[in-house]
Structures are given as C-alpha cells and as structure tokens.
C-alpha positions, 0 to 999 in steps of 0.5 A: 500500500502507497502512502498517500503522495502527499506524505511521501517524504523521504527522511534522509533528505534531512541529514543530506540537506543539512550537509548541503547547508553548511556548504552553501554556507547560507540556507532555507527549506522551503515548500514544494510549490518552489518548483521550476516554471517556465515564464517568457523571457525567463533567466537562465543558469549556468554551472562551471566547470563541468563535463555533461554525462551521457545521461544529461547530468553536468557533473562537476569537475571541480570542488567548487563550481561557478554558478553563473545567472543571467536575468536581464533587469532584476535586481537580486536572484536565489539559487534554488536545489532539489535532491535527487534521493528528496524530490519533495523538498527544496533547498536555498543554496544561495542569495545574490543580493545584487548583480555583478559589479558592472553586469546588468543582470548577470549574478554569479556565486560559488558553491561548495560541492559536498559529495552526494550532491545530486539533483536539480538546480535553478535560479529565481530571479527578483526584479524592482516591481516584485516579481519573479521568474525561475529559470529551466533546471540543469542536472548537477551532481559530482563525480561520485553522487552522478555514478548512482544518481538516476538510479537513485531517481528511479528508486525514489519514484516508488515513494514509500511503495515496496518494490516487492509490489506487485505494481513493479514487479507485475505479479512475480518477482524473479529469484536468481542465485547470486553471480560472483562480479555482478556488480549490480547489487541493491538492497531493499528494507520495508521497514513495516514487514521487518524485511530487508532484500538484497537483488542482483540486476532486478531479481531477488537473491535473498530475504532476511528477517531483521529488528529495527528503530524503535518508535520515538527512534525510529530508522530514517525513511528514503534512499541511503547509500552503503559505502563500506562494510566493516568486520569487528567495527569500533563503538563511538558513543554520540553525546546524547541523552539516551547514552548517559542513561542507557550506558554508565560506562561509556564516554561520548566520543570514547572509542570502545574496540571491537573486543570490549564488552561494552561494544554493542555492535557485534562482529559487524556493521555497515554503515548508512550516513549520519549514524544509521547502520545495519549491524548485528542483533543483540539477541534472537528476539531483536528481530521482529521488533522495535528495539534500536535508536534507528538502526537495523539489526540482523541475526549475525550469520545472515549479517555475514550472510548479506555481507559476503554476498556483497563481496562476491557481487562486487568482484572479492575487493578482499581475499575471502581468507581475509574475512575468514580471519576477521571473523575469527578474530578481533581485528578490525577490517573495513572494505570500501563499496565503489561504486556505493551500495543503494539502500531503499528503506520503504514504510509501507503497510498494505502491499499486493505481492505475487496476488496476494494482500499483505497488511502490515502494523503501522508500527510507527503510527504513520496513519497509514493503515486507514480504509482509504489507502486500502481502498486505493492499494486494491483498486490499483490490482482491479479490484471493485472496491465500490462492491466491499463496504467499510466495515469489511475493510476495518476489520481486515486493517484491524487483524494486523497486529504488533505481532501479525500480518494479516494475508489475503488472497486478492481472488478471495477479497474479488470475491467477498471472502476476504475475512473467512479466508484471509488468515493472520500470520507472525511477521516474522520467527521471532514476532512473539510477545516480549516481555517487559524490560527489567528494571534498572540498567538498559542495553537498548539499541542505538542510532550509531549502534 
C-alpha cells in the first residue's frame, strides 16, 4: 500500500540537506510549490566547470563550481536545489543580493560541492516591481553522487511503495542465485514487514528477517547509500541523552574496540550516513521488533550472510581468507563499496505481492493503515472496491497486529471472502510477545549502534 503522495517524504533528505547547508554556507527549506516554471523571457543558469554525462547530468569537475545567472533587469536572484534521493523538498543554496559589479543582470556565486550532491538546480530571479521568474533546471551532481544518481531517481519514484509490489514487479518477482562480479547489487528494507532484500540486476537473491528503530527512534525513511562494510567495527558513543542513561560506562566520543564488552555492535556493521547502520542483533528476539535508536539489526550469520554476498557481487575487493580471519578474530577490517551500495528503506503497510494482500502494523503510527489507502492499494490490482463496504475493510486493517500480518488472497477479497479466508500470520520467527524490560540498567539499541 502507497502512502498517500502527499506524505511521501523521504527522511534522509534531512541529514543530506543539512550537509548541503553548511556548504552553501547560507540556507532555507522551503515548500514544494518552489518548483521550476517556465515564464517568457525567463533567466537562465549556468554551472562551471563541468563535463555533461551521457545521461544529461553536468557533473562537476571541480570542488567548487561557478554558478553563473543571467536575468536581464532584476535586481537580486536565489539559487534554488532539489535532491535527487528528496524530490519533495527544496533547498536555498544561495542569495545574490545584487548583480555583478558592472553586469546588468548577470549574478554569479560559488558553491561548495559536498559529495552526494545530486539533483536539480535553478535560479529565481527578483526584479524592482516584485516579481519573479525561475529559470529551466540543469542536472548537477559530482563525480561520485552522478555514478548512482538516476538510479537513485528511479528508486525514489516508488515513494514509500515496496518494490516487492506487485505494481513493479507485475505479479512475480524473479529469484536468481547470486553471480560472483555482478556488480549490480541493491538492497531493499520495508521497514513495516521487518524485511530487508538484497537483488542482483532486478531479481531477488535473498530475504532476511531483521529488528529495527524503535518508535520515538525510529530508522530514517528514503534512499541511503552503503559505502563500506566493516568486520569487528569500533563503538563511538554520540553525546546524547539516551547514552548517559542507557550506558554508565561509556564516554561520548570514547572509542570502545571491537573486543570490549561494552561494544554493542557485534562482529559487524555497515554503515548508512549520519549514524544509521545495519549491524548485528543483540539477541534472537531483536528481530521482529522495535528495539534500536534507528538502526537495523540482523541475526549475525545472515549479517555475514548479506555481507559476503556483497563481496562476491562486487568482484572479492578482499581475499575471502581475509574475512575468514576477521571473523575469527578481533581485528578490525573495513572494505570500501565503489561504486556505493543503494539502500531503499520503504514504510509501507498494505502491499499486493505475487496476488496476494499483505497488511502490515503501522508500527510507527504513520496513519497509514486507514480504509482509504486500502481502498486505493486494491483498486490499483482491479479490484471493485465500490462492491466491499467499510466495515469489511476495518476489520481486515484491524487483524494486523504488533505481532501479525494479516494475508489475503486478492481472488478471495474479488470475491467477498476476504475475512473467512484471509488468515493472520507472525511477521516474522521471532514476532512473539516480549516481555517487559527489567528494571534498572538498559542495553537498548542505538542510532550509531
């Protein structure tokens, strides 16, 4: 099920966003409806030094770039930026009070290119009776962010869709085994279903059961990027509240090595941006749960599991003696991904995979488990919606619970059988009750742990 278009928001954009500010050294979010329009005589920008891609990106050749503006009258202009992996939110880069010294209308200012800088550009002239005109974008990005960025485009025009959907996969998902220096490798996370997917050139390898954030920590929604895996990784304690409370004997900022009890992460972690990881769970009854400040957990052999499967994808950039003695050891071992591994991390709760109707627990509380979306998500498999009336659909929100999907047959919901022949089934091998934590000292999951 597809949460309504207008709360697609992809949360990473906040952390690349935030990056991308300090950049420009001077920033403002503003709403959706700053978008590119065509008007007569509109201004014009341009980007230099930069070489165009064959996918019609000016990807930067430089560090810094010149963005150059030229708006024939106007008295002052703003530098407008969409990114790629957030097409929801638009981001001030720069304000050009005045033209160029002895220019009419030519504006031109410096930007700093961070490295996952990716998206649309454009600029919004202001002229002395007070209106505005915006220019056509260019497609800037850097070297690095071009390699992935339509790709990333194409990933994040699901929204929070799962791309197990049968919307995208037709009604059947193709498996494969995975293939050695096969380098086109992604992963998938529905967060809702505790699923997280590995594909290798669009079909499925593997499916692995995971835990995740818990609700007032909960793991960032949108596209990420895997730059590296690191085997027998260090712990940096952030300085936060949560680690004072929930760890006594840790410093923020203290590096705690791999081998040192007090280290939570386990014998391995890849890392997602701005502290979110994927790394190893706690314990069995992790999985299936909300039980960390934002990162996904996995039992350790499929961690090692995933891992190798992305080595052997990107061609073995380490001897698989090396990972074998990391495993068995202490020492540290960290493995670059170049080009990086996409992370698709999705909230949806009501999904038609293969004909068959899943409804997830909104275990967020994001309000997307409402008669509406569900009418909606089984309209779009041809379903006659107009035939099942509200309560019937109430009742097949209500038999997801905490623990439980609820499956259903789309012939059987077709046909006025969905509640008598939909069943409940655990999310995952580990969905059972929990029992409540003990008093005193916690060992919770982190965001950075």
């Amino acid at each position: 099920m597809a949460i309504l278009s207008s709360k697609r928001i992809l949360a990473i954009a906040a952390a690349m966003l935030a990056a991308i500010f300090l950049a420009a050294c001077e920033s403002n979010i503003t709403s959706t409806s700053q978008q590119p329009q065509q008007t007569s005589n509109e201004p014009t920008i341009q980007a230099s030094p930069v070489e165009q891609s064959e996918d019609q990106w000016q990807v930067a050749k430089a560090d810094t770039v010149t963005l150059t503006i030229n708006a024939p009258g106007a008295q002052s202009a703003r530098i407008l930026y969409r990114p790629v992996v957030a097409s929801d939110r638009v981001a001030v880069l720069k304000k050009v009070n005045a033209p160029d010294k002895g220019a009419n209308g030519t504006f031109s200012a410096q930007l700093k290119m961070v490295a996952d800088f990716a998206g649309d550009v454009w600029a919004e002239a202001v002229y002395p009776d007070g209106s505005k005109k915006q220019s056509q974008p260019i497609k800037l990005a850097t070297e690095d962010a071009a390699a992935t960025a339509s790709d990333i485009a194409a990933d994040a025009a699901h929204g929070n869709e799962s791309e197990r959907s049968d919307k995208f996969t037709g009604g059947k998902i193709e498996t494969t085994i995975l293939e050695e220096n096969q380098p086109d490798i992604k992963i998938t996370v529905n967060v809702p279903a505790f699923r997280l997917t590995l594909w290798q050139n669009g079909k499925e390898v593997k499916t692995y059961e995971i835990g995740v954030g818990r609700k007032e920590y909960p793991i960032a929604i949108g596209m990420r990027k895997a730059t590296q895996v690191i085997w027998n990784p260090e712990w940096v304690p952030p300085d936060s509240e949560w680690v004072l409370e929930s760890h006594e004997d840790v410093e923020p900022g203290e590096r705690i090595e791999a081998d040192d009890p007090r280290n939570p992460l386990g014998k391995l972690k890849i890392p997602l941006g701005e502290g979110y990881l994927i790394h190893q769970a706690a314990k069995p009854t992790d999985i299936g749960h909300l039980v960390s400040h934002g990162c996904i957990r996995m039992l350790k052999d499929d961690l090692y599991d995933l891992a190798e499967k992305i080595m052997a994808a990107r061609g073995w950039p380490v001897p698989k003696e090396q990972i074998e003695k990391a495993k068995a050891s202490t020492d540290r071992l960290a493995v670059k991904l170049n080009p990086p591994l996409l992370v698709d991390v999705n909230y949806d709760t009501q999904v038609v995979e293969a004909g068959v109707l899943h409804i997830y627990p909104d275990v967020y509380g994001r309000n997307t488990n409402t008669v509406e979306n569900l009418r909606s998500e089984l309209q779009a498999v041809g379903v006659n919606v107009s035939a099942i009336d509200d309560n019937t659909l109430k009742q097949m929100l209500d038999r997801a619970s905490a623990n439980e999907q609820f499956v259903a047959n789309v012939a059987d919901i077709k046909s006025g059988n969905a509640l008598a022949a939909g069943r409940s089934e655990p999310l995952t091998t580990q969905s059972v009750a929990k029992s409540p934590p003990a008093k005193g000292k916690s060992r919770r999951g982190t965001r950075g742990r």
